[in-house]
MOPAC internal coordinates of N, CA, C and O (Angstrom, degrees):
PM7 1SCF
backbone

  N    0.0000 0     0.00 0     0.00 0    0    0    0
  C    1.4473 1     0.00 0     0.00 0    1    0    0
  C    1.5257 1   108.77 1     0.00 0    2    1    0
  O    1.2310 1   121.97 1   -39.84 1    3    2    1
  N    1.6702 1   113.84 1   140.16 1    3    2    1
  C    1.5844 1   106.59 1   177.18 1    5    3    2
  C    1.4536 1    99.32 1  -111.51 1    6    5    3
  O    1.2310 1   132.93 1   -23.54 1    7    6    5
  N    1.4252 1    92.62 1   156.46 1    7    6    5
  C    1.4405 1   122.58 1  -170.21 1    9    7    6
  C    1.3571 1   105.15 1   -75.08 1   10    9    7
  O    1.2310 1   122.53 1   160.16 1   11   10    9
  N    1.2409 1   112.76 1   -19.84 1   11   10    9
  C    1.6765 1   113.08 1  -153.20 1   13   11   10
  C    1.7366 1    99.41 1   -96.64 1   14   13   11
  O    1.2310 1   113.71 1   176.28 1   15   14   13
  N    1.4173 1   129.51 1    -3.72 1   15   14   13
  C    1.1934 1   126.46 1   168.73 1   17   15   14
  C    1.5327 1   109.19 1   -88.42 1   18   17   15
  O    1.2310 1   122.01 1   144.77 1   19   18   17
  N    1.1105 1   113.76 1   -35.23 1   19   18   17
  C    1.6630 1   110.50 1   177.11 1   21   19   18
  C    1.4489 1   107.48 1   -74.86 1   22   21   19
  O    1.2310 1   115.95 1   171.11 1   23   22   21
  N    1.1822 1   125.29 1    -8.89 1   23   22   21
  C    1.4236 1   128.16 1  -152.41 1   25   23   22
  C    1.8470 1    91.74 1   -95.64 1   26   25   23
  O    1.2310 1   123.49 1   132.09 1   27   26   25
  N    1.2141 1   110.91 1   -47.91 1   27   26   25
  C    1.2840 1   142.43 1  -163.68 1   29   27   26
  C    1.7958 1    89.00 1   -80.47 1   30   29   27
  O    1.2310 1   111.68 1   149.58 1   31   30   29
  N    1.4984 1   133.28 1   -30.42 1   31   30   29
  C    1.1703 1   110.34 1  -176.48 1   33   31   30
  C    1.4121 1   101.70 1  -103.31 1   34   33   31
  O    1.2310 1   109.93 1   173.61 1   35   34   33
  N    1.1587 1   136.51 1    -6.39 1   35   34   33
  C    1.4072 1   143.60 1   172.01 1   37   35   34
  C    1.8834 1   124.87 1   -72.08 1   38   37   35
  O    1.2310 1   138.54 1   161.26 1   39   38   37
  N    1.7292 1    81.67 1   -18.74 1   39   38   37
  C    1.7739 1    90.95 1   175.19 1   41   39   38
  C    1.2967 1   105.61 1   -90.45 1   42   41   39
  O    1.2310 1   125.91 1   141.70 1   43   42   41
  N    1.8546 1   106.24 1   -38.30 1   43   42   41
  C    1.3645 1   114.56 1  -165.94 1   45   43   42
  C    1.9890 1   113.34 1   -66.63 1   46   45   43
  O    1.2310 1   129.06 1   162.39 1   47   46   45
  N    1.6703 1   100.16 1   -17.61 1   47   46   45
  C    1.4242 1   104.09 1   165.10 1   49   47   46
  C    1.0506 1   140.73 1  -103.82 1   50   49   47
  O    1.2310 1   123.84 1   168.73 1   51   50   49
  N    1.4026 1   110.24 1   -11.27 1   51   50   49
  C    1.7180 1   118.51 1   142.35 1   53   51   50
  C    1.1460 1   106.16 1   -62.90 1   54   53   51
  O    1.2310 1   110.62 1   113.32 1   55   54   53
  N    1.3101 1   135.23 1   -66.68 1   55   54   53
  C    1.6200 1   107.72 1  -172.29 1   57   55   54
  C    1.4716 1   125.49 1   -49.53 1   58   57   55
  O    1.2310 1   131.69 1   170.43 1   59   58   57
  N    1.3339 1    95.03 1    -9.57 1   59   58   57
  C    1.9320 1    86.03 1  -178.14 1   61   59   58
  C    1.5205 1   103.04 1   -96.97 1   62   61   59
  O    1.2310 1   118.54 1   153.24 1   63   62   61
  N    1.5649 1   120.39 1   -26.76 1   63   62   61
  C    1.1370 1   121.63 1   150.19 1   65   63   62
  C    1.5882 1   146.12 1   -21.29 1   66   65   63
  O    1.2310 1   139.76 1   130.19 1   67   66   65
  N    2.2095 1    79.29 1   -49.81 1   67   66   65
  C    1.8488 1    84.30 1  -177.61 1   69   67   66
  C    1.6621 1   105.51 1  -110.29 1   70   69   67
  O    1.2310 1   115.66 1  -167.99 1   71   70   69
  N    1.2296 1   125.85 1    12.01 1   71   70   69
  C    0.9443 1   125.58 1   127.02 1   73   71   70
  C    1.8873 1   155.94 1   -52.23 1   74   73   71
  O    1.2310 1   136.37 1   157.32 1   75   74   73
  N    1.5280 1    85.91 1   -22.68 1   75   74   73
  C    1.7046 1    93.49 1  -170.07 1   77   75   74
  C    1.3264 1   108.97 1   -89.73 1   78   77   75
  O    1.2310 1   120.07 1   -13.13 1   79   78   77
  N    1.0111 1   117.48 1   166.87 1   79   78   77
  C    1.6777 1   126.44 1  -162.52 1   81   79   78
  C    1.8851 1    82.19 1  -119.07 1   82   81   79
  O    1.2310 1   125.00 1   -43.06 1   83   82   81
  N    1.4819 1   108.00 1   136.94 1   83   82   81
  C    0.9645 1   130.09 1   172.25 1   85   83   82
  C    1.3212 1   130.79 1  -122.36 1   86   85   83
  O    1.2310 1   112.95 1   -45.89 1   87   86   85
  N    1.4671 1   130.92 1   134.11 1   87   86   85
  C    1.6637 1   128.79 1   175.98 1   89   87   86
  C    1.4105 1   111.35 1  -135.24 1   90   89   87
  O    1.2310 1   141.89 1   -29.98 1   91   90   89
  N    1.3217 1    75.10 1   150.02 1   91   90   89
  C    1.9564 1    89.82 1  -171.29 1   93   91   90
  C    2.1325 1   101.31 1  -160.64 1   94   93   91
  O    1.2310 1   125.19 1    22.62 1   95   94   93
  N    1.3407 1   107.63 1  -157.38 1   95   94   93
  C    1.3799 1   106.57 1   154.81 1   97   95   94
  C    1.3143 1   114.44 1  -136.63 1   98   97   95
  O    1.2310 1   103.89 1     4.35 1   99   98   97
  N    1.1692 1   147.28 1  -175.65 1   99   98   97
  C    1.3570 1   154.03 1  -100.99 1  101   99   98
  C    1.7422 1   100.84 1   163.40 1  102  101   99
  O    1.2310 1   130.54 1   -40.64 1  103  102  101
  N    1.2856 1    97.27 1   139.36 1  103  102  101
  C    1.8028 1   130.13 1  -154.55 1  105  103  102
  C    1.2871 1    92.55 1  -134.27 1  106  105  103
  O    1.2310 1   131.14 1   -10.38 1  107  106  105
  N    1.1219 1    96.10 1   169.62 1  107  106  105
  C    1.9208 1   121.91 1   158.92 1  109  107  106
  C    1.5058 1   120.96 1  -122.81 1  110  109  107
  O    1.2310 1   112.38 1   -46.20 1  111  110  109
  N    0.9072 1   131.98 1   133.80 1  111  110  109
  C    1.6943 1   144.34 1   158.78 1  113  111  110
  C    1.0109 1   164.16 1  -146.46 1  114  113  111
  O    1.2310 1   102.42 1   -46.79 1  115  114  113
  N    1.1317 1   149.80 1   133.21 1  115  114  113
  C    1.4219 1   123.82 1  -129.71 1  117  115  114
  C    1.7281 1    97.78 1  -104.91 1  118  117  115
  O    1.2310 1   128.22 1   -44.00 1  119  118  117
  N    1.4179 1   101.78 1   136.00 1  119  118  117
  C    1.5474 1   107.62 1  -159.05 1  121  119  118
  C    1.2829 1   104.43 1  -101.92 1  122  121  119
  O    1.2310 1   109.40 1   -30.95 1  123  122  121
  N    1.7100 1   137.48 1   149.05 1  123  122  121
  C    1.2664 1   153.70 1  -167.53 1  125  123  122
  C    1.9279 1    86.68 1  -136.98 1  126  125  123
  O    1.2310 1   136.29 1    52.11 1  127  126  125
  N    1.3698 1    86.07 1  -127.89 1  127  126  125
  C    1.5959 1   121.84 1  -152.06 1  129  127  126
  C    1.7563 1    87.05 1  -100.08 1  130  129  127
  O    1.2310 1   123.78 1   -77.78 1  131  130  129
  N    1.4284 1   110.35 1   102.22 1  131  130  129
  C    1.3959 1   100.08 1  -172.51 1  133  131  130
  C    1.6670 1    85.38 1  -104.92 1  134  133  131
  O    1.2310 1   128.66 1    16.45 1  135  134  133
  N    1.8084 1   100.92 1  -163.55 1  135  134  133
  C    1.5988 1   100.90 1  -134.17 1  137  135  134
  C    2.4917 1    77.98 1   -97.53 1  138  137  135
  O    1.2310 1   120.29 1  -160.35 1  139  138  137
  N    0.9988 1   117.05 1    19.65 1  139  138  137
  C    1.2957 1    96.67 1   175.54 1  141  139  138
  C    1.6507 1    94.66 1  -106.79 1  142  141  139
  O    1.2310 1   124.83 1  -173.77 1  143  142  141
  N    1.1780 1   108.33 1     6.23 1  143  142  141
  C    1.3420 1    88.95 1   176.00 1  145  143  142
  C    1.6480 1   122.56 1   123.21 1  146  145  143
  O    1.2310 1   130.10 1   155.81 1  147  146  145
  N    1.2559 1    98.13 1   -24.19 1  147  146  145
  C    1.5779 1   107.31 1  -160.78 1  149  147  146
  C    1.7537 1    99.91 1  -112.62 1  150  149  147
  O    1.2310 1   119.08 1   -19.38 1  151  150  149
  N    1.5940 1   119.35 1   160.62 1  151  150  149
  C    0.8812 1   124.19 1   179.00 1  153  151  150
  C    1.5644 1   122.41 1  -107.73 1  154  153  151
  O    1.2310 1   118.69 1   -36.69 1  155  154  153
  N    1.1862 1   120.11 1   143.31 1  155  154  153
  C    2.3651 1   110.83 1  -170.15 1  157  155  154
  C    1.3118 1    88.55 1  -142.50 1  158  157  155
  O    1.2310 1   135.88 1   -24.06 1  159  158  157
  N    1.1592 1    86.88 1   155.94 1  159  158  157
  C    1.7407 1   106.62 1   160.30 1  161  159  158
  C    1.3527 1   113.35 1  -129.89 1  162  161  159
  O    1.2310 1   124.24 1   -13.80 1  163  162  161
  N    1.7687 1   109.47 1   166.20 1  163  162  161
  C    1.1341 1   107.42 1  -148.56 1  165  163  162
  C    1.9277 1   123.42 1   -69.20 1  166  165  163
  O    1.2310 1   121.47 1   174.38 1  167  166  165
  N    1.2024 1   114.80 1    -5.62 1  167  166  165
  C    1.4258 1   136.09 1   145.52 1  169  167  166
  C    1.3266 1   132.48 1   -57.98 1  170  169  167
  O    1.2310 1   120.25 1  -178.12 1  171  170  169
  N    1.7713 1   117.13 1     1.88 1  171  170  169
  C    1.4179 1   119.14 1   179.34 1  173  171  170
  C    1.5525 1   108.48 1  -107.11 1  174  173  171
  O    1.2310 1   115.55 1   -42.24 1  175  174  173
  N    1.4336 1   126.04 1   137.76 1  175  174  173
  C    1.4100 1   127.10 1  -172.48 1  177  175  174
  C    1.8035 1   100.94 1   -70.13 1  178  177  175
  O    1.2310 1   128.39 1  -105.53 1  179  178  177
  N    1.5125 1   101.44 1    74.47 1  179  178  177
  C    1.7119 1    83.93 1  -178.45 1  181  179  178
  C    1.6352 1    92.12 1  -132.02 1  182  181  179
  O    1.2310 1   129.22 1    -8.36 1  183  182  181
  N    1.4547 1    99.83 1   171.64 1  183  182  181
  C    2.1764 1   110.81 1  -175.09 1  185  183  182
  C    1.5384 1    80.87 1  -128.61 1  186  185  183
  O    1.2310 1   131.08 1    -9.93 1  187  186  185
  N    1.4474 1    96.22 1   170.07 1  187  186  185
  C    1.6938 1   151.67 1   156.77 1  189  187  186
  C    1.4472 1    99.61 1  -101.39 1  190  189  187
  O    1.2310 1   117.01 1   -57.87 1  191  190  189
  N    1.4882 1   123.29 1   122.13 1  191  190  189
  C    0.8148 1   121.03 1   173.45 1  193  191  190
  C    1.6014 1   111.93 1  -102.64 1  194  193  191
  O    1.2310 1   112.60 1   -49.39 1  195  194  193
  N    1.3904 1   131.57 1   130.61 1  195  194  193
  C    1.4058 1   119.36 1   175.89 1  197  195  194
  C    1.8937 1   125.59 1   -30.55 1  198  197  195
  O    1.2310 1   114.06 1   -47.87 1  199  198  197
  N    1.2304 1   128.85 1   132.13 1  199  198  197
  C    1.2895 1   131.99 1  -167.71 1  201  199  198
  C    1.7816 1   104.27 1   -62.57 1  202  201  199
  O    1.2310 1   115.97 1   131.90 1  203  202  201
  N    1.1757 1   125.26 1   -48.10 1  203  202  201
  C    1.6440 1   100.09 1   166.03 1  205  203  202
  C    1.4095 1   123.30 1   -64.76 1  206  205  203
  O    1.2310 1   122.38 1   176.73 1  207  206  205
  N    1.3262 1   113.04 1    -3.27 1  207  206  205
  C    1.5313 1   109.20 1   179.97 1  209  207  206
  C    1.3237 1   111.44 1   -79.14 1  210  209  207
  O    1.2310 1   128.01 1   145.48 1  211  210  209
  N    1.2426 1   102.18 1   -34.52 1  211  210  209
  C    1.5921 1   120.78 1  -151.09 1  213  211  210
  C    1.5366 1    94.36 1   -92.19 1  214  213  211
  O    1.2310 1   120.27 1   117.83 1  215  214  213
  N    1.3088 1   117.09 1   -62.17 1  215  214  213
  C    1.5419 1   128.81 1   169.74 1  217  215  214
  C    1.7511 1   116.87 1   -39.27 1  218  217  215
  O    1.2310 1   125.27 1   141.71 1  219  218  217
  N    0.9238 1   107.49 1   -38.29 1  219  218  217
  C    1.8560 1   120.29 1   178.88 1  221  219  218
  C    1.1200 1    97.26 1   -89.44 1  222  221  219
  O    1.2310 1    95.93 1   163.66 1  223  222  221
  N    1.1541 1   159.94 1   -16.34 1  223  222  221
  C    1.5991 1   137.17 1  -173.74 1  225  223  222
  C    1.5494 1   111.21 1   -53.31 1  226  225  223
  O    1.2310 1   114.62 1   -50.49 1  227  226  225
  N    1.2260 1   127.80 1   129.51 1  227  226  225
  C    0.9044 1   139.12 1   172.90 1  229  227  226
  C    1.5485 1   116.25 1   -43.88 1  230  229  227
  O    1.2310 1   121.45 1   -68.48 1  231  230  229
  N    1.7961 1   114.83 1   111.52 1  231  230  229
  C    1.4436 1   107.14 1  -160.29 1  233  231  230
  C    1.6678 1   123.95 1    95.07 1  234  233  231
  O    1.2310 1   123.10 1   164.77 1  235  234  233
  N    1.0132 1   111.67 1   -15.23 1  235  234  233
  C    1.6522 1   123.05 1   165.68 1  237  235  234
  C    1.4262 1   111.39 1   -44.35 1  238  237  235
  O    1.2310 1   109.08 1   -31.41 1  239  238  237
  N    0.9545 1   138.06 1   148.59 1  239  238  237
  C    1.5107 1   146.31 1   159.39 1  241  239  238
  C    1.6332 1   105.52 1  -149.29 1  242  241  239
  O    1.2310 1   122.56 1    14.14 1  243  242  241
  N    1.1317 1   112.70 1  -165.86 1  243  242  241
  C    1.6802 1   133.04 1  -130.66 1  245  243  242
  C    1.8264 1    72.68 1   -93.14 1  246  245  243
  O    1.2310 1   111.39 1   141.55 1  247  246  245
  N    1.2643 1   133.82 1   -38.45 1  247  246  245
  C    1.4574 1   126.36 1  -162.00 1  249  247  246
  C    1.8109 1   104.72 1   -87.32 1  250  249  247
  O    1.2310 1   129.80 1   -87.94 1  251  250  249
  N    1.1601 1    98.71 1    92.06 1  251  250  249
  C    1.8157 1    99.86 1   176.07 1  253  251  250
  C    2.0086 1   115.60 1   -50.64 1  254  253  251
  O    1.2310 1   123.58 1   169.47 1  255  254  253
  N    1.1549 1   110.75 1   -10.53 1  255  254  253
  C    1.2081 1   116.12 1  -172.29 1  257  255  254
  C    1.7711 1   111.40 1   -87.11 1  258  257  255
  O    1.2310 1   133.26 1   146.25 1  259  258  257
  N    0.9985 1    91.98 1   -33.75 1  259  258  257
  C    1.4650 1   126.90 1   168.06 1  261  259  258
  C    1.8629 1   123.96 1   -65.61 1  262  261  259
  O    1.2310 1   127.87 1   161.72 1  263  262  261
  N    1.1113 1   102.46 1   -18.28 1  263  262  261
  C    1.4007 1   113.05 1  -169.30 1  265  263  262
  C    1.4825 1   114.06 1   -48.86 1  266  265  263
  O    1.2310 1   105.57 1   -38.18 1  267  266  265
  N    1.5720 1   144.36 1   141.82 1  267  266  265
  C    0.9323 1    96.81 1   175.19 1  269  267  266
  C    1.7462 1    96.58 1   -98.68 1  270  269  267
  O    1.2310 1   101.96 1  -142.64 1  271  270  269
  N    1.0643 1   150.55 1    37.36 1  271  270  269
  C    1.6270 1   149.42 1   100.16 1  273  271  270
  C    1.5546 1   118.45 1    30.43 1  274  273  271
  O    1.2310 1   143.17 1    88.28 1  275  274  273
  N    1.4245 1    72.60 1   -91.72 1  275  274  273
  C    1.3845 1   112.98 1   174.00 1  277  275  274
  C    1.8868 1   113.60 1   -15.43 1  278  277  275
  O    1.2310 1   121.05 1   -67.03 1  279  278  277
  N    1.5975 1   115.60 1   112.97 1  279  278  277
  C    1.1275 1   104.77 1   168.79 1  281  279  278
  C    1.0791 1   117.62 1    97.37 1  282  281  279
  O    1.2310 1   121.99 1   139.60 1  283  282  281
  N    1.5873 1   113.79 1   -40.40 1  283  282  281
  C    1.4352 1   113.26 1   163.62 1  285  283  282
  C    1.2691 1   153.53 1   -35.43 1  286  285  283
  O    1.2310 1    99.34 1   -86.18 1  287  286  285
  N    1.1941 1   154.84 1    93.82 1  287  286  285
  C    1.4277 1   144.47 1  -174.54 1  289  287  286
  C    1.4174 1   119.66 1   -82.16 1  290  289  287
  O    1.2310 1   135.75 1   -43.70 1  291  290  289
  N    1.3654 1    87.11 1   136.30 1  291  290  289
  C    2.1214 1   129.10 1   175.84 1  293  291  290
  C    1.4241 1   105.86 1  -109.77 1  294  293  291
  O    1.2310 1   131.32 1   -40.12 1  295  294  293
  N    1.6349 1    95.75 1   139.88 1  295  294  293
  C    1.5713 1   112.03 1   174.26 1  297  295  294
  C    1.6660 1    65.04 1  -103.33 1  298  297  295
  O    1.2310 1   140.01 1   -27.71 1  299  298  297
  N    1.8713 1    78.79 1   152.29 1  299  298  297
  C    1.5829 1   103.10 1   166.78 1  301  299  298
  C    1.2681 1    94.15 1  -130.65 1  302  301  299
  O    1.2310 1   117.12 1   -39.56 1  303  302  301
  N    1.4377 1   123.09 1   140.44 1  303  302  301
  C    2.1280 1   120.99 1   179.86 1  305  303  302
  C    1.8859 1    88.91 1  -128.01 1  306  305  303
  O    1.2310 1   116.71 1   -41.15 1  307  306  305
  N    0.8216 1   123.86 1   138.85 1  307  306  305
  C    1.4186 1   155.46 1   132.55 1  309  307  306
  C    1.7589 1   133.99 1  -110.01 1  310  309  307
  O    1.2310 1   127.57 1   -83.79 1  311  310  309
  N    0.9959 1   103.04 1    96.21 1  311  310  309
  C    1.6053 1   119.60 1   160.07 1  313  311  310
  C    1.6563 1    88.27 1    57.39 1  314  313  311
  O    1.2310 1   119.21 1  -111.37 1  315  314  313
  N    1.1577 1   119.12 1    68.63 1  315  314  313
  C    1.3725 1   119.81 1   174.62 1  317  315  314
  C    1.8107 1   127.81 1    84.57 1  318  317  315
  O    1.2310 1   131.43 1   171.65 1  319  318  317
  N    1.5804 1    95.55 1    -8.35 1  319  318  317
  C    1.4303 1    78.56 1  -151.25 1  321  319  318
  C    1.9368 1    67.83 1  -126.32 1  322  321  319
  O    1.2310 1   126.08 1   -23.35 1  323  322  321
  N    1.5549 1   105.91 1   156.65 1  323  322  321
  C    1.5878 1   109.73 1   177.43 1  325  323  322
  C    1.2017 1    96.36 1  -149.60 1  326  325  323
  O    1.2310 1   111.49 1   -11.72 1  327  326  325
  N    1.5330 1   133.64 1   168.28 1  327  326  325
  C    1.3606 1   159.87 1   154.02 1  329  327  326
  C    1.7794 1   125.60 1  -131.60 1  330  329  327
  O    1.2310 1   133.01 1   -32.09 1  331  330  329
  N    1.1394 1    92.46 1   147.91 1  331  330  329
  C    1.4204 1    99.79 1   179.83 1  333  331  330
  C    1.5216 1   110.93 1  -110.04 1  334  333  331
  O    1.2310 1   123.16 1   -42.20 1  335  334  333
  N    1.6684 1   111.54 1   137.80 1  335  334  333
  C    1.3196 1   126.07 1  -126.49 1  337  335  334
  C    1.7766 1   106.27 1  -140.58 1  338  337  335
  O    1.2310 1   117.52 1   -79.47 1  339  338  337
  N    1.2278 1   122.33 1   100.53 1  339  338  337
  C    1.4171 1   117.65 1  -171.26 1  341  339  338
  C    2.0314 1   101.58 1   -84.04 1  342  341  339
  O    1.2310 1   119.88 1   -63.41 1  343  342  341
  N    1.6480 1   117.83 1   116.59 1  343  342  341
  C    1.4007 1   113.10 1   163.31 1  345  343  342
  C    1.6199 1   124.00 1   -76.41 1  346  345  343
  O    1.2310 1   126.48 1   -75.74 1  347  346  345
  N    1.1655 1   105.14 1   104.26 1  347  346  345
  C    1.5045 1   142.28 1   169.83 1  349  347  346
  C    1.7311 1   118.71 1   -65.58 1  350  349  347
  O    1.2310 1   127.32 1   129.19 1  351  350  349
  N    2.0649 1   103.52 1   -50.81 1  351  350  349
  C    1.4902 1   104.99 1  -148.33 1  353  351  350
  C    1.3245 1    86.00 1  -151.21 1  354  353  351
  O    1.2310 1   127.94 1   -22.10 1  355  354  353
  N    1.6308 1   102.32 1   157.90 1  355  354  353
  C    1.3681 1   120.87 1  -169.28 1  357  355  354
  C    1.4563 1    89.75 1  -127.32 1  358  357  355
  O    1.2310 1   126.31 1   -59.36 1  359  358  357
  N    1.5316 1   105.47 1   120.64 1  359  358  357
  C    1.7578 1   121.61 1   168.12 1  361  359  358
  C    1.5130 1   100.94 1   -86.61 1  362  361  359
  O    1.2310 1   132.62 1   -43.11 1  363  362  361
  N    1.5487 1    93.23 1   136.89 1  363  362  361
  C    1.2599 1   112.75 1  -170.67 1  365  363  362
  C    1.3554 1   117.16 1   -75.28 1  366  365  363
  O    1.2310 1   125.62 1   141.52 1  367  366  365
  N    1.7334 1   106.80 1   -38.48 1  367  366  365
  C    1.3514 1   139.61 1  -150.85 1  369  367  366
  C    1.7967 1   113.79 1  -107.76 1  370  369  367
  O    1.2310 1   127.83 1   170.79 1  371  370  369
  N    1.2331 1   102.53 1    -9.21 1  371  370  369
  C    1.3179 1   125.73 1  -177.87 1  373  371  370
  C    1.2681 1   105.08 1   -91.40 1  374  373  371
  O    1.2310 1   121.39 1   -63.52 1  375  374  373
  N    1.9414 1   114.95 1   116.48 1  375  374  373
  C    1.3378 1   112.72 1   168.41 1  377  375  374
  C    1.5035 1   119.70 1   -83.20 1  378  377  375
  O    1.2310 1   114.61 1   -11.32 1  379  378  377
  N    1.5176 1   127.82 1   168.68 1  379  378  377
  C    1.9807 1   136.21 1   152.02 1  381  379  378
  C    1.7102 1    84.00 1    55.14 1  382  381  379
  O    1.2310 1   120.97 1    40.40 1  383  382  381
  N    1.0615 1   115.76 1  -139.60 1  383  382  381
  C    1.4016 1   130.84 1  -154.98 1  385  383  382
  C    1.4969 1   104.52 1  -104.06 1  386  385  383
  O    1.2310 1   110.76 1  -127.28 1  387  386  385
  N    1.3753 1   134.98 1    52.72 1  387  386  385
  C    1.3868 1   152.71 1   175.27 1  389  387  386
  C    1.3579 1    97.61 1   -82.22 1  390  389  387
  O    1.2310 1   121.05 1   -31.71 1  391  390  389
  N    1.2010 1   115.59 1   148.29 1  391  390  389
  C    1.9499 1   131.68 1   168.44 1  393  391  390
  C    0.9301 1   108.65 1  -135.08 1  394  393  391
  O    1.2310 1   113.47 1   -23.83 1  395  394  393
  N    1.4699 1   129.96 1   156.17 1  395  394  393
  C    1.5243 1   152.77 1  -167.94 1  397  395  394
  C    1.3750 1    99.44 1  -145.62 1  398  397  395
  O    1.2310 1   113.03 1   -89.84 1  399  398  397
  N    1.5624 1   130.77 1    90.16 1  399  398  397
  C    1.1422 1   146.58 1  -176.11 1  401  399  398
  C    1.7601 1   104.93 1   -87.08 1  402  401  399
  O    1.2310 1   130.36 1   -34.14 1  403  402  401
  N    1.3002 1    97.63 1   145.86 1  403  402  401
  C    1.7430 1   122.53 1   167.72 1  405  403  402
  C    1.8229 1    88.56 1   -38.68 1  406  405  403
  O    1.2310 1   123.94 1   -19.79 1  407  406  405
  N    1.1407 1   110.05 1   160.21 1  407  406  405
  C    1.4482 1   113.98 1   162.09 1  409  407  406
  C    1.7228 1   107.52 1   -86.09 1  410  409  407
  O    1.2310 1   115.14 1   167.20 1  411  410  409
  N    0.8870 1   126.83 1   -12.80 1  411  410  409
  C    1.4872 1   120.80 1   173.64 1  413  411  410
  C    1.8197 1   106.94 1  -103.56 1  414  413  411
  O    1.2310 1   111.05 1   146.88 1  415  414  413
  N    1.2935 1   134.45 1   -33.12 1  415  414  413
  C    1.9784 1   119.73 1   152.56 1  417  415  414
  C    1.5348 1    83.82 1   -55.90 1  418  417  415
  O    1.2310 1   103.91 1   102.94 1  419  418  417
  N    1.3799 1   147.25 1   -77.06 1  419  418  417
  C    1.3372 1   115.96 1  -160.89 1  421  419  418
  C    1.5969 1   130.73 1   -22.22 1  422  421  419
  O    1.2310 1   132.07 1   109.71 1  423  422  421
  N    1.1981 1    94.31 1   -70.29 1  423  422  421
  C    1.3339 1   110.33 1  -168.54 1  425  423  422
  C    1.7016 1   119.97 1   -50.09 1  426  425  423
  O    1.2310 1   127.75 1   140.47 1  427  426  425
  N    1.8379 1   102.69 1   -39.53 1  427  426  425
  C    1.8167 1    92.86 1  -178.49 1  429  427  426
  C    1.7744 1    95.76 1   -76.13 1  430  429  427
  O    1.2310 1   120.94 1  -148.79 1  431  430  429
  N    1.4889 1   115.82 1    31.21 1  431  430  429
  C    1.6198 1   102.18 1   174.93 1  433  431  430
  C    1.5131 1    89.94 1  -115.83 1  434  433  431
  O    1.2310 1   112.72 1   143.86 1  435  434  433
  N    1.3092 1   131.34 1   -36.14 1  435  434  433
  C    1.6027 1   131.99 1  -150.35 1  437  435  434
  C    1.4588 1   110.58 1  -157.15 1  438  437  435
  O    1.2310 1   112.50 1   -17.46 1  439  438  437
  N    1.2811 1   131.75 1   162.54 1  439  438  437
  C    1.3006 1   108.30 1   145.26 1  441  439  438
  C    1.5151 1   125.19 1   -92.45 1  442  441  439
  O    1.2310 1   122.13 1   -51.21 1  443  442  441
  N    1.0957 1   113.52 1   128.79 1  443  442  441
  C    1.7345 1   138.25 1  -172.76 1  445  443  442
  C    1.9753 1    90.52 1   -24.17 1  446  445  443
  O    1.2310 1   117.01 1   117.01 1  447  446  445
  N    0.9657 1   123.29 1   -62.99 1  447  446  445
  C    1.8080 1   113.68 1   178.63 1  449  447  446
  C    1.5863 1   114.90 1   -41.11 1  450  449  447
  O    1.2310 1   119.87 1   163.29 1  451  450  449
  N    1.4063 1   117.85 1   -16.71 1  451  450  449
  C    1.5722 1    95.56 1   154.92 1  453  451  450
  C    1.3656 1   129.31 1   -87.58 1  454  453  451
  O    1.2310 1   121.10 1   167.48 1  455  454  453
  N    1.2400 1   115.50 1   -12.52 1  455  454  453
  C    1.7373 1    99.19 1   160.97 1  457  455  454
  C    1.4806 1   105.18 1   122.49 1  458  457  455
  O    1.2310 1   133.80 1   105.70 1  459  458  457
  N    1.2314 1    90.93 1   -74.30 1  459  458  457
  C    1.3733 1   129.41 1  -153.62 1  461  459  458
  C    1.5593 1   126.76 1  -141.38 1  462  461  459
  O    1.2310 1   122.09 1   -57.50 1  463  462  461
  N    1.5185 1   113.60 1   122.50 1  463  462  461
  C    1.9949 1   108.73 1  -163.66 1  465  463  462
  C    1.4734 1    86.59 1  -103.84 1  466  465  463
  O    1.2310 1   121.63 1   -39.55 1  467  466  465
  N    1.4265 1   114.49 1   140.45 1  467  466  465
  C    2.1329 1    98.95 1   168.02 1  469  467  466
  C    1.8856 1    76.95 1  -109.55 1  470  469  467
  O    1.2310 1   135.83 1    -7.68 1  471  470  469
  N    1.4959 1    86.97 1   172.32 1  471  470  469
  C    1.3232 1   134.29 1  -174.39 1  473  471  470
  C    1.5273 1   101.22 1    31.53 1  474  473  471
  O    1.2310 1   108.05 1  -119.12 1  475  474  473
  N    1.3280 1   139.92 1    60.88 1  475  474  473
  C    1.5510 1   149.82 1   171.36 1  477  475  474
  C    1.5036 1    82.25 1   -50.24 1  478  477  475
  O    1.2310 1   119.05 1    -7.31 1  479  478  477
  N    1.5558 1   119.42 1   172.69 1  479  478  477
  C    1.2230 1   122.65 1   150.09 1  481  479  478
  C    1.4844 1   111.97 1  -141.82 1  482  481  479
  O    1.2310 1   115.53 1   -33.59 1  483  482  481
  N    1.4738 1   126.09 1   146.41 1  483  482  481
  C    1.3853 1   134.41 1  -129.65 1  485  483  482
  C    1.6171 1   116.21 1  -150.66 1  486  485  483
  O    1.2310 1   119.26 1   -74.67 1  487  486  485
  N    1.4285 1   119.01 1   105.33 1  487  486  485
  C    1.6465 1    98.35 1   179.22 1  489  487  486
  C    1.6217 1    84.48 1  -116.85 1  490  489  487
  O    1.2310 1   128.80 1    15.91 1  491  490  489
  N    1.5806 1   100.65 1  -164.09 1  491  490  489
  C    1.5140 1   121.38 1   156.45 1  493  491  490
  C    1.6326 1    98.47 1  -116.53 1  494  493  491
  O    1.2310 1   131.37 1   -30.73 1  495  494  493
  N    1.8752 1    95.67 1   149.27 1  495  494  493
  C    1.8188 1   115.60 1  -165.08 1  497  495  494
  C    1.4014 1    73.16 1   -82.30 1  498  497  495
  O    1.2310 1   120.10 1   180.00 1  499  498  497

């Protein structure tokens, strides 16, 4: 078996990956030691990405640190207003295409007293 056909379909599905426009809603949380490894506080433009999101990336294995996820940047747009978003952490609790934003990417979307954004919409730059 060659390597170079799976190799060749693994690019061909990230690119369709970082192409697709995604929706879900969007949380707040206060960020530590998320699961790629790295540590934020709640002043850094970083997300939680929902656990099938994060878990399915093309290339994932058993080492979350490892992901290749990891690091990536998302525009997030809400009702006019968007931010750009470094993935750090995989929400456990977050279903489909759900985010758990820094409390400060929250905020240039909403103010933090609503809770909760429904239908955000979400690619990777």
């Amino acid at each position: 078996m060659s390597v170079r056909p799976i190799v060749i379909a693994l690019f061909a599905l990230s690119a369709t990956l970082i192409k697709a426009q995604y929706t879900g809603d969007a949380t707040f949380y206060t960020p530590g030691l998320g699961a790629c490894g790295a540590y934020s506080s709640p002043s850094d433009y970083i997300v939680a990405v929902a656990a099938p999101t994060f878990d399915s990336y093309p290339g994932a294995g058993s080492n979350p640190n490892q992901n290749p996820i990891c690091f990536k940047h998302i525009t997030v747009n809400y009702q006019g207003q968007s931010v750009d978003v470094t993935i750090v952490d995989r929400c456990a609790d977050c279903p489909g295409a759900n985010l758990d934003l820094s409390p400060a990417a929250f905020d240039v979307l909403a103010d933090p007293s609503v809770g909760r954004l429904y239908n955000v919409q979400w690619n990777y730059d």
